[in-house]
C-alpha positions, 0 to 999 in steps of 0.5 A: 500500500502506498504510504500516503494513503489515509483511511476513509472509510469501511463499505458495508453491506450491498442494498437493493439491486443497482450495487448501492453499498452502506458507506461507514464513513472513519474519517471527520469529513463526510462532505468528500464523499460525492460524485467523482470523488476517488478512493483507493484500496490497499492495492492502489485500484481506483474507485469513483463515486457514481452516487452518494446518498448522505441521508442514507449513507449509500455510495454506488461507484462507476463500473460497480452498477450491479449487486453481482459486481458490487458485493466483492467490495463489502468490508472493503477499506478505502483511502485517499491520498494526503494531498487529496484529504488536504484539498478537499477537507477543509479545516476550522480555526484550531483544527488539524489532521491526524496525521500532521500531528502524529510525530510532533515533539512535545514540549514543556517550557524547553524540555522535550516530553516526548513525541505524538504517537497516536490521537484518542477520542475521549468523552470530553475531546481528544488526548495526545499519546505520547511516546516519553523521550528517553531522558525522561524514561531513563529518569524513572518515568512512565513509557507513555502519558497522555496529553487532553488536547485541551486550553489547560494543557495545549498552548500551540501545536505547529505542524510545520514545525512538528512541535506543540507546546504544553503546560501543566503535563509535567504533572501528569507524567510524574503521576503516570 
């Protein structure tokens, strides 16, 4: 698989007769998927939408008009391309893609913390994981710590820098 790829979405079981598949959409961006919009499996196979019923989460796509062609595409995975996510799934003010932020150094003040490793969804927001930097684990802390992706705690993530900036997280490594 190529490793620009993002995962979309999950196509889901077939309905009716003309190949309409249930869409699951993975992604924060329902908007991208309309007509001529493209995708991608693992292997890099193209896949057009012919039709998209937002209300009903049905997807068709080109060359797929029938039950008998569409039903090999259940549990199919599909991916866009970074470019592609960046053009057509717009960003709010304070709002990032997963994976800009994924690898960024986190800082306390000047000391490095350690680096982004994954983004959970949590009732309240989001939470950095966070992979410790060695000096830190080499001085008895925890292996992994997490960051609310919230006022308290995030003061700036850059993601031309790959750096965000933190406060109050020193308290929670040293309680991890």
């Amino acid at each position: 698989m190529k490793s620009d790829l993002v995962e979309v979405c999950v196509l889901g079981k077939t309905v009716g007769l003309k190949g309409a598949l249930r869409l699951h959409d993975r992604s924060d961006f329902p908007n991208q998927f309309k007509k001529d919009a493209k995708f991608y499996d693992k292997f890099g196979n193209i896949f057009t939408i012919k039709s998209y019923d937002k209300n009903s989460n049905l997807v068709i796509f080109a060359g797929f008009e029938d039950l008998n062609l569409a039903k090999p595409l259940v549990n199919l995975v599909l991916y866009r391309t970074l470019e592609d996510t960046k053009k057509f799934c717009k960003l709010q003010k304070d709002e990032f893609f997963y994976f800009d932020v994924i690898g960024c150094a986190v800082y306390e003040d000047d000391l490095m913390l350690g680096v982004v490793d994954d983004i959970l969804e949590s009732g309240a927001g989001f939470l950095f994981c966070i992979n410790t930097s060695d000096e830190l684990k080499n001085s008895g802390y925890s292996d992994v710590f997490y960051v609310p992706y919230l006022d308290n705690f995030t003061l700036s993530v850059d993601v031309k820098t790959k750096k965000i900036q933190v406060k109050n997280s020193l308290d929670i490594l040293k309680n991890s």
